[in-house]
MDTraj code that builds the backbone (N, CA, C; nanometers):
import mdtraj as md
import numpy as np

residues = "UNK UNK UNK UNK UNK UNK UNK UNK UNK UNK UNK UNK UNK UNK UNK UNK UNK UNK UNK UNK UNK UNK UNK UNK UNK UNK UNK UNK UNK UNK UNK UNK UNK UNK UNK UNK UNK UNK UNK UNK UNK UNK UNK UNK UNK UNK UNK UNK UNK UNK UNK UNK UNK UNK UNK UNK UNK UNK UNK UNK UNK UNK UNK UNK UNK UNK UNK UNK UNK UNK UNK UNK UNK UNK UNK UNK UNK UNK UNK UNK UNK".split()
xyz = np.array([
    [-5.2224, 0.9732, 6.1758],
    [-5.2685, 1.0214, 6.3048],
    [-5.1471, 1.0324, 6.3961],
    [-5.1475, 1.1523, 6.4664],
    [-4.9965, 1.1592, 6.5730],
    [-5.0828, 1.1532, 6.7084],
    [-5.0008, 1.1234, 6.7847],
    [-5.0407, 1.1214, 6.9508],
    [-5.0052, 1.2165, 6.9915],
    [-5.0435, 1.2616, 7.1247],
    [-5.0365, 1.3908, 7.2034],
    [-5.0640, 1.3577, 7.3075],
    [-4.9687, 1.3023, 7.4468],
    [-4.9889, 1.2639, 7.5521],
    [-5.0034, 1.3930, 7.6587],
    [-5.0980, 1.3817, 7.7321],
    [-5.1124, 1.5002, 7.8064],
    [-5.1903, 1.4332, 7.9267],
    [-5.1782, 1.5331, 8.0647],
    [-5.2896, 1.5138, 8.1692],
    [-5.3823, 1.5168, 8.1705],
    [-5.5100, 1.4888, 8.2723],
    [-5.6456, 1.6133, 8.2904],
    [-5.7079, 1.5343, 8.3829],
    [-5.7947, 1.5919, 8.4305],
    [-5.9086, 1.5436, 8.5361],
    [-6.0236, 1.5541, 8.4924],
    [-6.1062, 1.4323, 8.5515],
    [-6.1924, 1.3732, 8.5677],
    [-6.3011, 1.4565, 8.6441],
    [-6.4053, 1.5180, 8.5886],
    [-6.4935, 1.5964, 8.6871],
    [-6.5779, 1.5222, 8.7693],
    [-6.7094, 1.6040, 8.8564],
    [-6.7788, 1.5110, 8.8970],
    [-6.9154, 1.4943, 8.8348],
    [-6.9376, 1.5516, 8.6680],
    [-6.9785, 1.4969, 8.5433],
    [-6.9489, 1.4176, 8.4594],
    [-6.8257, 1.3471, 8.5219],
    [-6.7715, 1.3079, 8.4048],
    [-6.6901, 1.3283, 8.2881],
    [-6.6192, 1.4464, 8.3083],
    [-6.5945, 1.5523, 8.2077],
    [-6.4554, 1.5944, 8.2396],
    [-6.3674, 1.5721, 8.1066],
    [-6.2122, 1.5748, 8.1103],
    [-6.1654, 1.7345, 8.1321],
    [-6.0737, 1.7886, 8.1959],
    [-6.0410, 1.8888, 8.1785],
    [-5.8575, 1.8961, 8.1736],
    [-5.8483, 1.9222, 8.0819],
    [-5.7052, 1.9218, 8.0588],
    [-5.6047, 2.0511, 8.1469],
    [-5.5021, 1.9864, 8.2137],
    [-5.3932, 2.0683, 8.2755],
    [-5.3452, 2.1344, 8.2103],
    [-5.3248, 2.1847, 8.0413],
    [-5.2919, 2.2468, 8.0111],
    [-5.3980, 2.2514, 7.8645],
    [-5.3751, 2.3711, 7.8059],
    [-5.4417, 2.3651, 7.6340],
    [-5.3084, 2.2515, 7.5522],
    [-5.3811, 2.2485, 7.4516],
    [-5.3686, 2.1722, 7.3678],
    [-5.2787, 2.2686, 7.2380],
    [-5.1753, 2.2514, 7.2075],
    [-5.1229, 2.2918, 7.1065],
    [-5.1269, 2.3159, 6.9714],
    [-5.1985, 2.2333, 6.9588],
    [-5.2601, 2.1694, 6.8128],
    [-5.3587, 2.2616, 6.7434],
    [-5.4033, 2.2349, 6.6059],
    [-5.4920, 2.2809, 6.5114],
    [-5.5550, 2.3048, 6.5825],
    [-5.6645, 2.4115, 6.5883],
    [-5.8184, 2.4040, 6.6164],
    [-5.8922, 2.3617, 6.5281],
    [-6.0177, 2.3437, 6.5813],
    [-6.1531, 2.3035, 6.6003],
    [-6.1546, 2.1692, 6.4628],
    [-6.0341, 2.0794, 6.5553],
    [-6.0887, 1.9366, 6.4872],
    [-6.1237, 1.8364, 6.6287],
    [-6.1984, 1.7476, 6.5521],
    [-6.2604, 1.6221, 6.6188],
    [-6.1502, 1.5530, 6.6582],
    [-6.0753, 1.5135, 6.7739],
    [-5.9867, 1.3883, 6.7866],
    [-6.0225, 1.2516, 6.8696],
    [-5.9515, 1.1987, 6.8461],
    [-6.0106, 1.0596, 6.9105],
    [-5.8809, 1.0437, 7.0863],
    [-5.9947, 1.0513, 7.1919],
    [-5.9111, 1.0141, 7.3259],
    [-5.9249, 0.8685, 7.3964],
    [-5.8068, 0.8126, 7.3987],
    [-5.7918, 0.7299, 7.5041],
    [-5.7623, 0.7677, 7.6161],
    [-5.8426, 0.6991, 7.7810],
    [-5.8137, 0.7312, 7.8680],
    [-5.7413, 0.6123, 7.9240],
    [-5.6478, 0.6433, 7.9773],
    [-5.5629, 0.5453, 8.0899],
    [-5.6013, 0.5753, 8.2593],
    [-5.6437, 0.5228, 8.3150],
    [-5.7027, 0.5335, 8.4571],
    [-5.5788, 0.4645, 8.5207],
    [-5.4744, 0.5392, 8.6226],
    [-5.4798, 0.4242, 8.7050],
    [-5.4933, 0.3453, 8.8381],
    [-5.4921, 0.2440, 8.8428],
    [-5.5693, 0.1249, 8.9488],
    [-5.4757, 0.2158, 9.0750],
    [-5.5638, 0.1820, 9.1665],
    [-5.5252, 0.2204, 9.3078],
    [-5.3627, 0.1888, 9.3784],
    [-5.3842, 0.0083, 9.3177],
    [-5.2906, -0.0354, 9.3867],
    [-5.1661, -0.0187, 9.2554],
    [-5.1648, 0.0269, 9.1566],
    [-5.0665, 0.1042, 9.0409],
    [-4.9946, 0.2449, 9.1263],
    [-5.0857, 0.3078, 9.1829],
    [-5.0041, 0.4464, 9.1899],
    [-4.9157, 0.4442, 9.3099],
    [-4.7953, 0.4815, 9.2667],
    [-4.6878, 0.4848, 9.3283],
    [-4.6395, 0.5766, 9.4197],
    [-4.5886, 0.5734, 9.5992],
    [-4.6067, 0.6513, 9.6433],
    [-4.5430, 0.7350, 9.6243],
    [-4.4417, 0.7434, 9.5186],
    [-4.3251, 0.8307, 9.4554],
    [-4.3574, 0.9308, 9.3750],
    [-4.4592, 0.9941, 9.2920],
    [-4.5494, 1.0159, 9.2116],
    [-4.4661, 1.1409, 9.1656],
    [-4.4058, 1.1146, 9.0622],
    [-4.3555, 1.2752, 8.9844],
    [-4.3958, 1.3841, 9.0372],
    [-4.3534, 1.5014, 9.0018],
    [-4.4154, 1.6102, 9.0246],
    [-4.4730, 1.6640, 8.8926],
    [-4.5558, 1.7598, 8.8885],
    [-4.5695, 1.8095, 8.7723],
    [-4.4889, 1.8753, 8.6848],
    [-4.3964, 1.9189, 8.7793],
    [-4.2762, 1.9795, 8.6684],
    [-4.1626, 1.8705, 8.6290],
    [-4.1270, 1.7404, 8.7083],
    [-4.0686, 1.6594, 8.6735],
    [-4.1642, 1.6324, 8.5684],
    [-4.2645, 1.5674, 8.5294],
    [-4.3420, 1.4888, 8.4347],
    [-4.3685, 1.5932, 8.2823],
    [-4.3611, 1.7556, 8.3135],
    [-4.3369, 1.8506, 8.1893],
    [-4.2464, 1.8514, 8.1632],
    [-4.1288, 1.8503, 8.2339],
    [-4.0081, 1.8335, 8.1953],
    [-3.9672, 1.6899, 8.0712],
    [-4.0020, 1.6161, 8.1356],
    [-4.0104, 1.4842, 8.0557],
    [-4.0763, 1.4905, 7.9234],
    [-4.2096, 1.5091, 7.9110],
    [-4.2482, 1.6141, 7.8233],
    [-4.1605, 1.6465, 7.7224],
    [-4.1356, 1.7758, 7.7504],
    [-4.0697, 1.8835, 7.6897],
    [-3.9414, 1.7850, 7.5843],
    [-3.8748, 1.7061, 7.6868],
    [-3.7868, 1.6565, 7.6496],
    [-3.7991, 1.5406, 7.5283],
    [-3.8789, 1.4702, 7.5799],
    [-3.9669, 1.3781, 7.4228],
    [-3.9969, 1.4196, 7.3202],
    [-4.0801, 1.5676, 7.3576],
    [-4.1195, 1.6343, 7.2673],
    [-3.9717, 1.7039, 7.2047],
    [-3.8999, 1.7544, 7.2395],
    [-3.7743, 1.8114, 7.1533],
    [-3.6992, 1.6876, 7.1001],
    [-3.7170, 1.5680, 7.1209],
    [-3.6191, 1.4446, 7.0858],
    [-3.7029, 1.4351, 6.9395],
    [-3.8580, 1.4287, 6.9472],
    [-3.9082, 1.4126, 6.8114],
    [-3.9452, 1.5119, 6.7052],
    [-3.9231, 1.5925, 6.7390],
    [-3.9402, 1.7501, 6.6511],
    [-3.7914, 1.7357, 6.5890],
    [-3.7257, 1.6991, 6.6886],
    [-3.5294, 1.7199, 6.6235],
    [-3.4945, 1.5715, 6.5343],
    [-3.5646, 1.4755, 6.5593],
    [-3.6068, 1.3242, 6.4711],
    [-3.4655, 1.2316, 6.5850],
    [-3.4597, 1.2995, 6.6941],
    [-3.3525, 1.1768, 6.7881],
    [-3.4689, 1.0574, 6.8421],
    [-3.5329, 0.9877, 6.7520],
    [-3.5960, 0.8899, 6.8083],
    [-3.5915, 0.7596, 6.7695],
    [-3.6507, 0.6592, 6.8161],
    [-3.5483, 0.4983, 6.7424],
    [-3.6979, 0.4813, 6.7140],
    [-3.6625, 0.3810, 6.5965],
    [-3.8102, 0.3501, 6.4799],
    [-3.8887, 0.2375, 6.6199],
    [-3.9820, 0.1878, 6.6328],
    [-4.0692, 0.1386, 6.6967],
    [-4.0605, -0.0238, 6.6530],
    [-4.0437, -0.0759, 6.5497],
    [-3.9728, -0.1764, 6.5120],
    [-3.8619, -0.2087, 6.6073],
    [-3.7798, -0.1159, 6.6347],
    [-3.6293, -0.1285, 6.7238],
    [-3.6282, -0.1338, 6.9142],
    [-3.7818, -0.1292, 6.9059],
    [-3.7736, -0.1074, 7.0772],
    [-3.7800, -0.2141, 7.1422],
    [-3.8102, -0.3332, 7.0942],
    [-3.7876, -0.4410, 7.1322],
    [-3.6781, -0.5596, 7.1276],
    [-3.6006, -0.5251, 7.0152],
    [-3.4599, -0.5727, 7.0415],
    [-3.4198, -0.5670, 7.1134],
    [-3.3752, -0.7146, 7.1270],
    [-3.2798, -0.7322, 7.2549],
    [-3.3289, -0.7880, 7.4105],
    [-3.4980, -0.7009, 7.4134],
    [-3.4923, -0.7777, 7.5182],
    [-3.6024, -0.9149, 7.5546],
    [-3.5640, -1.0119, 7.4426],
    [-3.6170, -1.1233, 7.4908],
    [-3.5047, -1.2309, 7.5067],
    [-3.4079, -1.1262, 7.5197],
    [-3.2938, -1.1951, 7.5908],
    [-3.2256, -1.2255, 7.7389],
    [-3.3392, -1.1200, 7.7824],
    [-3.2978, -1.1137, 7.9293],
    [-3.3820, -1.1673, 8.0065],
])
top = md.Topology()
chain = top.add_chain()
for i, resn in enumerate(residues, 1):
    res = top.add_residue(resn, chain, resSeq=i)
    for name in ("N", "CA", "C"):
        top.add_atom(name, md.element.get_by_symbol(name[0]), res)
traj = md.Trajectory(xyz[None], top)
């Protein structure tokens, strides 16, 4: 299973609508987690949307090109500080 981090809003059904389509295969079933966050979480600094695609973009070209560190490795080091 791969992840696919993306935006969307919350209707007033209840009902996700994504900021952008989805790249991916069609017409499969996937499984979504939602991350909400808390009031006193959001920061009055708040990316922009093109800062946060940008970021994006950039993750996304780090792992298509394989510049990424194994997940095992992301925690080295810092239960030293």
């Amino acid at each position: 299973m791969k992840a696919v981090k993306v935006m969307a809003t919350i209707d007033e059904q209840g009902q996700l609508t994504l900021d952008n389509p989805l790249m991916i295969d069609k017409n499969r079933r996937v499984e979504v987690i939602v991350l909400v966050s808390e009031e006193t979480d959001i920061d009055k600094e708040d990316q922009t949307k093109e800062a946060v695609l940008e970021d994006f973009r950039q993750a996304w070209h780090e792992a298509m090109t394989g510049k990424t560190i194994p997940a095992s490795q992301l925690w080295e080091g810092i239960e030293d500080v």
